[in-house]
Backbone as a chain_set.jsonl record, in Angstrom:
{"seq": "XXXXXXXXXXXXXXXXXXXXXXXXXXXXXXXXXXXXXXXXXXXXXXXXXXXXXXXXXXXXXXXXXXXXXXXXXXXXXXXXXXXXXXXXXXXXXXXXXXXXXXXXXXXXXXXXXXXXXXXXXXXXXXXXXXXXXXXXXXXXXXXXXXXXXXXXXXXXXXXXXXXXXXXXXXXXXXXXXXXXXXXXXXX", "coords": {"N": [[67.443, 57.94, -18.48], [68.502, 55.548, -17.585], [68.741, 55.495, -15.032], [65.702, 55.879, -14.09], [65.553, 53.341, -14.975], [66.909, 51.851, -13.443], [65.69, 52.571, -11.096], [62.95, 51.838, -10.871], [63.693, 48.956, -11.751], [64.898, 48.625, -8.756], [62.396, 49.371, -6.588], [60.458, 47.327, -7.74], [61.878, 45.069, -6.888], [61.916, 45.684, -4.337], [59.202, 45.667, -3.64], [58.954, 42.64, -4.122], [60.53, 41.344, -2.035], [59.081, 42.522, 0.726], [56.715, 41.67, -0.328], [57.051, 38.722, -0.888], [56.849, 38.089, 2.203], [58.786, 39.26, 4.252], [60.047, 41.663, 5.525], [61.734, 44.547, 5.684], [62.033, 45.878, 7.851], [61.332, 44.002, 10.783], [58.732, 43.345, 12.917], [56.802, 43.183, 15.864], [54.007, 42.328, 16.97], [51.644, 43.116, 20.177], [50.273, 41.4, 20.622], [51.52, 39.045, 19.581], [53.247, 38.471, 21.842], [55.597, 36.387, 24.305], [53.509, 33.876, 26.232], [54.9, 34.246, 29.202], [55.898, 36.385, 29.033], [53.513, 38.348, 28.598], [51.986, 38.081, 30.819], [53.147, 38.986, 32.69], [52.577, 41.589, 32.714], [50.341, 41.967, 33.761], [49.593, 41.425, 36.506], [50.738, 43.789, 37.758], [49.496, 45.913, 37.033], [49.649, 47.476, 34.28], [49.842, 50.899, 32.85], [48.42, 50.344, 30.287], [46.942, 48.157, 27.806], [49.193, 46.381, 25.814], [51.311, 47.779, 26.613], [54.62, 47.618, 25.973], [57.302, 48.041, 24.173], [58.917, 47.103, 21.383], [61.806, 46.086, 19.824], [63.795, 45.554, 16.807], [66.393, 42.965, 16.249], [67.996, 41.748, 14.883], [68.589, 38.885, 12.699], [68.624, 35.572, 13.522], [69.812, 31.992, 12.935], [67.661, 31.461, 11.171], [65.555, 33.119, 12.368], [63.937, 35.808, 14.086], [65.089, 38.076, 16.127], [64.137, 40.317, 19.13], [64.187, 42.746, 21.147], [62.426, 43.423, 24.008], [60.789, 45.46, 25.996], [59.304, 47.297, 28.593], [56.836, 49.512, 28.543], [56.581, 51.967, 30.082], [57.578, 52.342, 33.349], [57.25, 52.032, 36.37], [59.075, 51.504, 38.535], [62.186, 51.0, 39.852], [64.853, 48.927, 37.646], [63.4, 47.379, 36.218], [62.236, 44.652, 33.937], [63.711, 43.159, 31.095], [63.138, 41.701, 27.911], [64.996, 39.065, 25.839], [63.501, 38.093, 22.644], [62.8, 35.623, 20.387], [61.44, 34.848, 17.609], [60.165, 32.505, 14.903], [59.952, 30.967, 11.931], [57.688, 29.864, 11.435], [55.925, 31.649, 13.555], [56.084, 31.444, 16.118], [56.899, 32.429, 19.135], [59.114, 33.0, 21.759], [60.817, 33.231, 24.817], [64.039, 34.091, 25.573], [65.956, 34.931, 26.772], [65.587, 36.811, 29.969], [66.279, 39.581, 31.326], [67.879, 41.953, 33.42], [68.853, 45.477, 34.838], [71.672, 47.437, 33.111], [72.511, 46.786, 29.972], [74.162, 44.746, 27.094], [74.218, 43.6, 23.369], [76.773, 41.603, 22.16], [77.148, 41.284, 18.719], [79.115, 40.062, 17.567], [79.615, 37.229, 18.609], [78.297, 34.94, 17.708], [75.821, 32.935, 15.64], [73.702, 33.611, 17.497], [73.643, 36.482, 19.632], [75.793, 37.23, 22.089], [75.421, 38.973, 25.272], [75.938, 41.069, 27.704], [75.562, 42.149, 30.971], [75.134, 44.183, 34.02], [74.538, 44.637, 37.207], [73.259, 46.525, 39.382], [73.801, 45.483, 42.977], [73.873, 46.322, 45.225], [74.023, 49.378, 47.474], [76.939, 49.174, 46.938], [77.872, 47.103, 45.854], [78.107, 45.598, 42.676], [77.284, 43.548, 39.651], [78.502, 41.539, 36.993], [77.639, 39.763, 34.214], [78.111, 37.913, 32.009], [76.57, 36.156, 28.811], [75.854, 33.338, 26.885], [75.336, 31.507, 23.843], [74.426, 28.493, 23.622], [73.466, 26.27, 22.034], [71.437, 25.626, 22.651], [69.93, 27.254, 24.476], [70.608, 30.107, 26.362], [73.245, 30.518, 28.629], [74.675, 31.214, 31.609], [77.998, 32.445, 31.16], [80.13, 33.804, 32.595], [80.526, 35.666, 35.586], [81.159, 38.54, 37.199], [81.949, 40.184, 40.943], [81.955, 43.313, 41.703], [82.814, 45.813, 43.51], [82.11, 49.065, 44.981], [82.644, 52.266, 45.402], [81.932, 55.221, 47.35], [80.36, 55.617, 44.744], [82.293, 54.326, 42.475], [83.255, 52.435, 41.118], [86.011, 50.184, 42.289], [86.865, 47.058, 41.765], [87.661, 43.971, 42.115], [88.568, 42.465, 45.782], [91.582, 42.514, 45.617], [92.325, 44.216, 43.717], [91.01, 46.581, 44.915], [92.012, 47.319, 47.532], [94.612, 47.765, 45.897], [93.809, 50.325, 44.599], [93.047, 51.631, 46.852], [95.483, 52.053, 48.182], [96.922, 53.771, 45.959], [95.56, 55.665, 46.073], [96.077, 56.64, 48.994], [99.121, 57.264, 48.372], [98.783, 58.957, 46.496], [97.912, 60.878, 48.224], [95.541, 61.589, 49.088], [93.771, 60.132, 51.737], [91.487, 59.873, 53.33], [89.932, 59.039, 51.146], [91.368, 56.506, 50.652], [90.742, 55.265, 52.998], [88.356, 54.829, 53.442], [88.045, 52.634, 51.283], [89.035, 50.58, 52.129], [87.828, 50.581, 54.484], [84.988, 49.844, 53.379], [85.745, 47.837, 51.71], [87.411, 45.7, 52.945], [86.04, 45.776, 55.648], [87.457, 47.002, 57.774], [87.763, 48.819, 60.691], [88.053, 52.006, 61.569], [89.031, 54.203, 64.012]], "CA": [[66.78, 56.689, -18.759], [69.436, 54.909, -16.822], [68.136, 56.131, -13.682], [64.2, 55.171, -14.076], [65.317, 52.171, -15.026], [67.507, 51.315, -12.134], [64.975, 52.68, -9.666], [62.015, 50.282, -11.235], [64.064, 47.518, -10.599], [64.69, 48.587, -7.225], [60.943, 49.721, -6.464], [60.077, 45.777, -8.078], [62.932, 44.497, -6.127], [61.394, 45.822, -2.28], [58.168, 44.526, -3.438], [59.038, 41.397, -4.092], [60.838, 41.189, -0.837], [57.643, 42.245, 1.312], [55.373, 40.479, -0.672], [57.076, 37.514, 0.17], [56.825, 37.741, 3.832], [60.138, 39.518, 5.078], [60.226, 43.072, 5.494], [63.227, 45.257, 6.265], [62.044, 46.584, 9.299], [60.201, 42.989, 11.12], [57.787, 44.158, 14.05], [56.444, 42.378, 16.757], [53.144, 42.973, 17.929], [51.718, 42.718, 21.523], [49.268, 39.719, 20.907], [52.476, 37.912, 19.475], [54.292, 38.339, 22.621], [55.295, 35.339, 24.597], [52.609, 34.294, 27.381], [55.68, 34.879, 30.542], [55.879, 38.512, 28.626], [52.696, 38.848, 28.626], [51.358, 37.956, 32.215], [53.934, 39.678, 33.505], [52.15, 42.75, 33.149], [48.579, 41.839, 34.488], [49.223, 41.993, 37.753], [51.587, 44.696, 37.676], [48.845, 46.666, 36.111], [50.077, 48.67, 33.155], [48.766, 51.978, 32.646], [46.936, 50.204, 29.33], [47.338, 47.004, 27.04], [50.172, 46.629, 24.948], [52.153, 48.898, 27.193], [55.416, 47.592, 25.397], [57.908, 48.543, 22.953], [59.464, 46.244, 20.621], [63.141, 46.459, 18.909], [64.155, 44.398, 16.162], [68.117, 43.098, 17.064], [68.698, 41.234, 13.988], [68.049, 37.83, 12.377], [69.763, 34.251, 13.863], [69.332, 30.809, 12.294], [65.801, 31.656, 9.809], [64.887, 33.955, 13.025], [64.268, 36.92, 14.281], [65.697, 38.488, 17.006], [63.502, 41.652, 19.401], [64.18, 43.272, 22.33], [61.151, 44.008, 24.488], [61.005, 46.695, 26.766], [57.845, 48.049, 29.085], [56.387, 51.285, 27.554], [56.537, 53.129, 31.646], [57.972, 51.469, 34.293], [57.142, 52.608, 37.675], [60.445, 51.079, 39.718], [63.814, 51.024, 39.096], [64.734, 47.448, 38.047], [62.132, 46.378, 35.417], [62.702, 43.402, 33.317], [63.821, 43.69, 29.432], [63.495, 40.186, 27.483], [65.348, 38.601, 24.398], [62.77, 37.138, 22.544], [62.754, 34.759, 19.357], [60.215, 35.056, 16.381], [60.741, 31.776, 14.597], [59.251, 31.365, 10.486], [55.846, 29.903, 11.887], [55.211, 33.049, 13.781], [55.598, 31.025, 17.185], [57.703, 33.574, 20.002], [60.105, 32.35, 22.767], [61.814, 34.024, 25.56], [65.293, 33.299, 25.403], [66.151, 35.544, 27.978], [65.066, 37.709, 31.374], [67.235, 40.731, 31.454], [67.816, 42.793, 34.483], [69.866, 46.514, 34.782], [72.205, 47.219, 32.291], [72.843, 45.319, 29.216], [74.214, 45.26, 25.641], [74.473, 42.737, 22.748], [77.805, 41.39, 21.251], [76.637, 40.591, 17.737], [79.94, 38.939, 16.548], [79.473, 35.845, 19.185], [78.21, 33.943, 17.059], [74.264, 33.139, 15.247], [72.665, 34.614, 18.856], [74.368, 37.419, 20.162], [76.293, 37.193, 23.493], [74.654, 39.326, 26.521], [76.57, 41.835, 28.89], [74.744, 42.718, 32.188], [75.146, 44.788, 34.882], [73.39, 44.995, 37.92], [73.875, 46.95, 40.949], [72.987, 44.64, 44.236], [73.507, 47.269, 46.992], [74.918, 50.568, 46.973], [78.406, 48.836, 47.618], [78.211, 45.915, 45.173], [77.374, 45.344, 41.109], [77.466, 42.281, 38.955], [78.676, 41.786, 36.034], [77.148, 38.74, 33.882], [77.947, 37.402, 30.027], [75.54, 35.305, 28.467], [76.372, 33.048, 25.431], [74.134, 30.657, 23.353], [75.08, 26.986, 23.411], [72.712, 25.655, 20.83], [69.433, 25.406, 22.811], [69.376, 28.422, 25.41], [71.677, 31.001, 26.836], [73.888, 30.221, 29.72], [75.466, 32.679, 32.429], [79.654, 31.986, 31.325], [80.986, 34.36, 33.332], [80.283, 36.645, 36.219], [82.335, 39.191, 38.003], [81.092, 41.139, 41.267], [82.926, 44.115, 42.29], [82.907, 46.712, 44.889], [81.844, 50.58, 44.833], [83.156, 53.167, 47.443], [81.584, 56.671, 46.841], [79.742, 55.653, 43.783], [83.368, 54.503, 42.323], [83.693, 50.605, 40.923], [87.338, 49.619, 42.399], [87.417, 45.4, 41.413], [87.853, 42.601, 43.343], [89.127, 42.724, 47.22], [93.079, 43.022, 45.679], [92.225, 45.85, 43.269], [90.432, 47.56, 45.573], [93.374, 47.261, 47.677], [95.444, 48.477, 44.825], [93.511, 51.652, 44.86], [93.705, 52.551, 47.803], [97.29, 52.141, 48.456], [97.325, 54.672, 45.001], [95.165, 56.929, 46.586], [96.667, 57.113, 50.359], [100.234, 58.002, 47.519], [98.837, 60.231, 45.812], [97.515, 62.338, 49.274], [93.699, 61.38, 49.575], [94.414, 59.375, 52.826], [90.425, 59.68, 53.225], [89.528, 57.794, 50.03], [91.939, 55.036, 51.423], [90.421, 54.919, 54.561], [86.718, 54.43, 52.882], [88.099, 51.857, 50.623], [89.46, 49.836, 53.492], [86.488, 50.559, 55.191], [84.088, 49.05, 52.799], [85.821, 46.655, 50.954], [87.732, 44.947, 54.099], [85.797, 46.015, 56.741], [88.609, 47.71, 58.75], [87.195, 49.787, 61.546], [89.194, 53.044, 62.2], [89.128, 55.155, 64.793]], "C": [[67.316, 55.569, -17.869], [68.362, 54.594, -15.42], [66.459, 55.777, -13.536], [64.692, 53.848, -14.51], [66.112, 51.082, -13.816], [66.515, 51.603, -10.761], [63.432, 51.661, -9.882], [62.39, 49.646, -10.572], [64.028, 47.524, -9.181], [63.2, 48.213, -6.757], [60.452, 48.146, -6.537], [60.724, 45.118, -7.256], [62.364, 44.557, -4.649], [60.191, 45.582, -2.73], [58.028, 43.463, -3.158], [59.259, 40.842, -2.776], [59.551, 41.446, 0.106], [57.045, 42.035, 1.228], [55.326, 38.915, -0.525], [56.983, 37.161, 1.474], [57.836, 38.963, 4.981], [59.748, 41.251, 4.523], [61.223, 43.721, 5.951], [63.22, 45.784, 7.219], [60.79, 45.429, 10.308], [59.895, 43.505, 12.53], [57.228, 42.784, 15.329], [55.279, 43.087, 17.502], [52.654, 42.244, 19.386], [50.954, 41.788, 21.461], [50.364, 38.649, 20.311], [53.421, 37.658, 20.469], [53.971, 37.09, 23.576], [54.234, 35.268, 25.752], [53.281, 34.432, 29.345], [55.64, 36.265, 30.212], [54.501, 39.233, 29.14], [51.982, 38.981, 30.007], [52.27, 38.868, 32.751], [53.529, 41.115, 33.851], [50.834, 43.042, 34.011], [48.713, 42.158, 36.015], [49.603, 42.878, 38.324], [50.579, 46.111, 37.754], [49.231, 47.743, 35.409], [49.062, 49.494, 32.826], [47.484, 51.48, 31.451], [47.971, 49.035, 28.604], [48.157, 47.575, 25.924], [51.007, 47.684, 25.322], [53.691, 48.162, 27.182], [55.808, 48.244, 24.219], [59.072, 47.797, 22.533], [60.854, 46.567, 19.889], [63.534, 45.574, 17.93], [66.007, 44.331, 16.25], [68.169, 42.5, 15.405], [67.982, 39.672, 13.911], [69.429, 36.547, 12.895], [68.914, 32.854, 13.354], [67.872, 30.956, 11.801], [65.122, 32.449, 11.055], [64.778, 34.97, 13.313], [64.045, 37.44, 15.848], [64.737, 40.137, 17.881], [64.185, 41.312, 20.773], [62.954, 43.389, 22.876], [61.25, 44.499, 26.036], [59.439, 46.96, 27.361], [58.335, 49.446, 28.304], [56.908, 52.385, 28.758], [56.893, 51.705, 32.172], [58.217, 52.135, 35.688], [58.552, 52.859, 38.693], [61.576, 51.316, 39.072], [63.833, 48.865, 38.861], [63.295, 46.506, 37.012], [63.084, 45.56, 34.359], [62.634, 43.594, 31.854], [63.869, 41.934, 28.895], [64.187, 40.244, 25.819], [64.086, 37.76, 24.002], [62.897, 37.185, 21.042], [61.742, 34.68, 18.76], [60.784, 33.56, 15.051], [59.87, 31.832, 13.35], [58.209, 31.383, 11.015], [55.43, 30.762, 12.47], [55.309, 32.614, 15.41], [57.172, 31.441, 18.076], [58.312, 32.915, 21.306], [60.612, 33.632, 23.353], [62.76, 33.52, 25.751], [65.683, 33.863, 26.7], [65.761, 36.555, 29.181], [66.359, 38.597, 31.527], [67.338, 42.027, 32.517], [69.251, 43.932, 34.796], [70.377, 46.559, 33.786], [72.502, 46.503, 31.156], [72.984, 45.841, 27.753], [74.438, 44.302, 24.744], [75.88, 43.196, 21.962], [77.288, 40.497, 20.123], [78.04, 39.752, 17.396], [80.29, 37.96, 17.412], [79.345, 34.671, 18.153], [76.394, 33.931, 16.237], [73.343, 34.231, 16.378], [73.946, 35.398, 19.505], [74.683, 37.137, 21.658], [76.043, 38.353, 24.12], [75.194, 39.605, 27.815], [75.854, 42.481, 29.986], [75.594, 43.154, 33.131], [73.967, 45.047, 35.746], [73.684, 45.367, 39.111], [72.848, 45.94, 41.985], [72.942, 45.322, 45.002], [74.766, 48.453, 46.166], [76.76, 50.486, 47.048], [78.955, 47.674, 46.639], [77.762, 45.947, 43.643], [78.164, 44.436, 40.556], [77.492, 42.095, 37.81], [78.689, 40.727, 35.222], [77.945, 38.681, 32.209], [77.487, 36.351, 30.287], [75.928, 35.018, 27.164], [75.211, 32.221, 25.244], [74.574, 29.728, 23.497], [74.477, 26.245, 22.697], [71.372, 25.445, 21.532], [69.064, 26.549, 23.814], [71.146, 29.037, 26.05], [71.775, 30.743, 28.54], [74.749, 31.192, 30.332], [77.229, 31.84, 31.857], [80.738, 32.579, 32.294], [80.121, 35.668, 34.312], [81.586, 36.878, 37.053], [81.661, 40.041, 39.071], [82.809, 41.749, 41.596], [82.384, 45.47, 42.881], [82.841, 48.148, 44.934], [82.011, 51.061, 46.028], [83.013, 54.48, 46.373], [81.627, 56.443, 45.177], [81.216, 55.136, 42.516], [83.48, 52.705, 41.859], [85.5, 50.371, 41.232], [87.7, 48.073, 42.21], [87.03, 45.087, 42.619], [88.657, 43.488, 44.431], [90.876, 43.659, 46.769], [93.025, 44.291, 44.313], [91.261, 46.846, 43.588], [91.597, 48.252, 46.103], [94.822, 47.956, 47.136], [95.383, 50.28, 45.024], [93.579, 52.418, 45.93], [94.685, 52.779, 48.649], [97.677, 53.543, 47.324], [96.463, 55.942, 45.561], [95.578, 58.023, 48.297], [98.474, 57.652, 49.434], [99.75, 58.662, 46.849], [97.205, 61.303, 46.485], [96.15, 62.077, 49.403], [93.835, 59.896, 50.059], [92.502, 58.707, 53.122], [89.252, 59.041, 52.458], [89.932, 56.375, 50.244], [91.66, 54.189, 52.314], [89.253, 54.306, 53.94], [86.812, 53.431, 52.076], [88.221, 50.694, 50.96], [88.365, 49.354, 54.254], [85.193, 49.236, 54.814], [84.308, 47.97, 52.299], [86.497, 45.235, 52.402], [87.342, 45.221, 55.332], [86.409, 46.137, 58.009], [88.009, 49.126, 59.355], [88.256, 50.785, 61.584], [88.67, 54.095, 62.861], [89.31, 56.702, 64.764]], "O": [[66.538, 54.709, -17.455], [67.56, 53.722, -15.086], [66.216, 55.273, -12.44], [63.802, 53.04, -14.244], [65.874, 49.915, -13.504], [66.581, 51.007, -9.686], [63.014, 50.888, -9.02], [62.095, 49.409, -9.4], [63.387, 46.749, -8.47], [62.824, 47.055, -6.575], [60.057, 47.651, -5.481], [59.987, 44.318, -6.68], [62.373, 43.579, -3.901], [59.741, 44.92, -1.795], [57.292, 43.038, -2.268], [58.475, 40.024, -2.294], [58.888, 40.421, 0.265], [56.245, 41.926, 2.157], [54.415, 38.132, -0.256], [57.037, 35.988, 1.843], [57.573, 39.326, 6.127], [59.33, 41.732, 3.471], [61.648, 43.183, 6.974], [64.259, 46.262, 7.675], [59.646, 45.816, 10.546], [60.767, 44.041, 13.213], [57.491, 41.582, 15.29], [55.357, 44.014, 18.308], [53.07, 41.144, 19.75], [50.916, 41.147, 22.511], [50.151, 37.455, 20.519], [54.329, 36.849, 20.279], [52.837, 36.664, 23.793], [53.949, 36.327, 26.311], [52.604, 34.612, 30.358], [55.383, 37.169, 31.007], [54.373, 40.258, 29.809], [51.405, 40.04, 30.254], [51.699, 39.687, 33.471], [53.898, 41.75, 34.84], [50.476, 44.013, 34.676], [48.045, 43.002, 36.612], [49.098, 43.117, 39.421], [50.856, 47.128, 38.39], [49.165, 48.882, 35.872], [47.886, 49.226, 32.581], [46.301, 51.819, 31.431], [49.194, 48.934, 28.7], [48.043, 48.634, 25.306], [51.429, 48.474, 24.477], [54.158, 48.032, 28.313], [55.082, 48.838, 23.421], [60.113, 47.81, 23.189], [60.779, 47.624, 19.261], [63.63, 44.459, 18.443], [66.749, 45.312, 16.301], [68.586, 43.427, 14.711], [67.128, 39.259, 14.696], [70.646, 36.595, 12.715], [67.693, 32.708, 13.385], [67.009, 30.293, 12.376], [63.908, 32.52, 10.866], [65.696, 35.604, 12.792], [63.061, 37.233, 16.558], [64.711, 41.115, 17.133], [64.559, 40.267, 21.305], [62.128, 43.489, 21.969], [61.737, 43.897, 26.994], [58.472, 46.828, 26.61], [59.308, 50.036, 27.835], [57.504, 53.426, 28.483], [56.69, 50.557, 31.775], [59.271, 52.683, 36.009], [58.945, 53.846, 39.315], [61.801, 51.756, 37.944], [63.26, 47.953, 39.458], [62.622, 45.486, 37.155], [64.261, 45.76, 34.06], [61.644, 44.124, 31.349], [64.561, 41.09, 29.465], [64.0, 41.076, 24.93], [63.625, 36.9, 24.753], [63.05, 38.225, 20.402], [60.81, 34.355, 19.496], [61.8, 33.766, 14.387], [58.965, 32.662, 13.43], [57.588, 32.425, 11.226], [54.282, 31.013, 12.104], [54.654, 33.353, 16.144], [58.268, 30.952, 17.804], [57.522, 32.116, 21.809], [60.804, 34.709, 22.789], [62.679, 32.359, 26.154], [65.699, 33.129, 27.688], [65.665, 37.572, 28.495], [67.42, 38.082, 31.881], [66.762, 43.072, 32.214], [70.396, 43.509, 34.954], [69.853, 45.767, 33.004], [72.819, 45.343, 31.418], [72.4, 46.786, 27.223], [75.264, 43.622, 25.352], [76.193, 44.261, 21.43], [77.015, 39.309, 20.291], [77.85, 38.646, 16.89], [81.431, 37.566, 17.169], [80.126, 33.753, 17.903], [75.774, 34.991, 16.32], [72.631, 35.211, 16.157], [75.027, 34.884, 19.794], [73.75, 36.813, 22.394], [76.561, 39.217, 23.413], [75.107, 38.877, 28.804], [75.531, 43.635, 29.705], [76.724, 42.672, 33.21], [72.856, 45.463, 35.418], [74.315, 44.653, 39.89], [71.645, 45.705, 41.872], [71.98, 45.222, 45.763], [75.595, 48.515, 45.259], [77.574, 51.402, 47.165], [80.137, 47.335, 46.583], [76.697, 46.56, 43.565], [79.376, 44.337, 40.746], [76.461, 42.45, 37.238], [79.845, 40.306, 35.193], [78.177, 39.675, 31.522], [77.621, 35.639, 31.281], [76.272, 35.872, 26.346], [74.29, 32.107, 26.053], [75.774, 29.988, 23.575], [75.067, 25.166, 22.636], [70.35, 25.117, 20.931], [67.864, 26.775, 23.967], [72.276, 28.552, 26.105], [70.892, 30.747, 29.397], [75.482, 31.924, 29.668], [77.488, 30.7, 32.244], [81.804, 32.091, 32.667], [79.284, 36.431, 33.83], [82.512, 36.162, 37.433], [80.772, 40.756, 38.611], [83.948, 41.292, 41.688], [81.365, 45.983, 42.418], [84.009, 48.537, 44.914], [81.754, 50.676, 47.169], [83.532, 54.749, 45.289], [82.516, 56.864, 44.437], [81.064, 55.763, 41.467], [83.908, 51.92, 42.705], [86.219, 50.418, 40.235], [88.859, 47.776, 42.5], [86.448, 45.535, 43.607], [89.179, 44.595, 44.295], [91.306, 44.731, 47.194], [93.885, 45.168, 44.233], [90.788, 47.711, 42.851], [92.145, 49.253, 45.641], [95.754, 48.469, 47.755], [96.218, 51.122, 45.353], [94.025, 53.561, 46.024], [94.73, 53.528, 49.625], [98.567, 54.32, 47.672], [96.837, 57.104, 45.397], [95.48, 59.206, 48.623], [99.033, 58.55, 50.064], [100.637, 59.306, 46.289], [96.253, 61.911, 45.996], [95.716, 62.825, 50.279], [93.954, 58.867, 49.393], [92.21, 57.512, 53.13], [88.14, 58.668, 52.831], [89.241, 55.365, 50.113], [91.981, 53.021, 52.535], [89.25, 53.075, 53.964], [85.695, 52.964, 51.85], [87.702, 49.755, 50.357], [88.035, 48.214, 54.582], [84.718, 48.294, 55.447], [83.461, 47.077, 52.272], [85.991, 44.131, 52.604], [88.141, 44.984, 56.238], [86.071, 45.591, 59.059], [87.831, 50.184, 58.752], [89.411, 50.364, 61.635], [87.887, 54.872, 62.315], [89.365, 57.337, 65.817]]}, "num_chains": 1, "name": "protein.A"}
């Protein structure tokens, strides 16, 4: 008896909740997306309308929080947005997201925004993005330096490495590190 009567309540309980408005899983469809989201595909031409796919991240100040993602994406290098669902129903892009990327929810109300992006087969960039109360601002970037597919840092921990790699006998990793990162010709 217990038991039917605890699952009622429940059962009454997630009505109530989606009959007021809010649902436990909030959606985003493609005629609510913003109109930079949306053009963005027209001339592109997507195999077919509404060739997105929506994520819900979580709720910040009475909002709600999606990812949005193309459905296919021909290139390497397509564009992922943060976008904002506010009570009235009216959608914002907070952010343009390019390569890599992951949310730190315990920033703060809007999640802080880790990117990566390779620039050349020799270079990748490494962005955070915080909120400041009206839009998200780059706080920090770092680039650093790839030799044979290999991220070694900045110039002096490149440096590092390959002083540790000409000691421990791969003289030829040293050389390529040299090579690329200080452009030291060798013979």
């Amino acid at each position: 008896m217990l038991r039917r009567t605890l699952t009622a309540c429940f059962a009454v309980a997630s009505f109530g909740w989606t009959v007021s408005g809010e649902t436990s899983d909030p959606t985003l469809a493609a005629r609510d997306l913003p109109a930079d989201i949306a053009s963005e595909c027209r001339p592109a031409g997507c195999a077919r309308e509404g060739g997105y796919v929506t994520r819900w991240i979580g709720r910040a100040r009475a909002a709600d929080l999606f990812l949005v993602l193309r459905e296919t994406c021909e290139s390497e290098g397509c564009p992922a947005w943060l976008v904002r669902r506010d009570p009235a129903g009216t959608t914002t892009t907070l952010l343009t997201l390019s390569g890599e990327f992951r949310f730190d929810t315990a920033a703060g109300p809007y999640p802080a925004v880790h990117t990566r992006t390779e620039l050349t087969a020799a270079y990748a960039s490494y962005n955070r993005y915080e909120w400041d109360g009206t839009r998200y601002v780059r706080m920090h970037t770092r680039l650093v330096h790839r030799v044979d597919g290999v991220e070694c840092g900045n110039e002096t921990e490149c440096d590092a490495a390959a002083r540790e790699a000409l000691a421990g006998g791969a003289p030829d990793r040293a050389v390529r590190i040299w090579q690329e990162v200080h452009g030291v010709a060798w013979i």
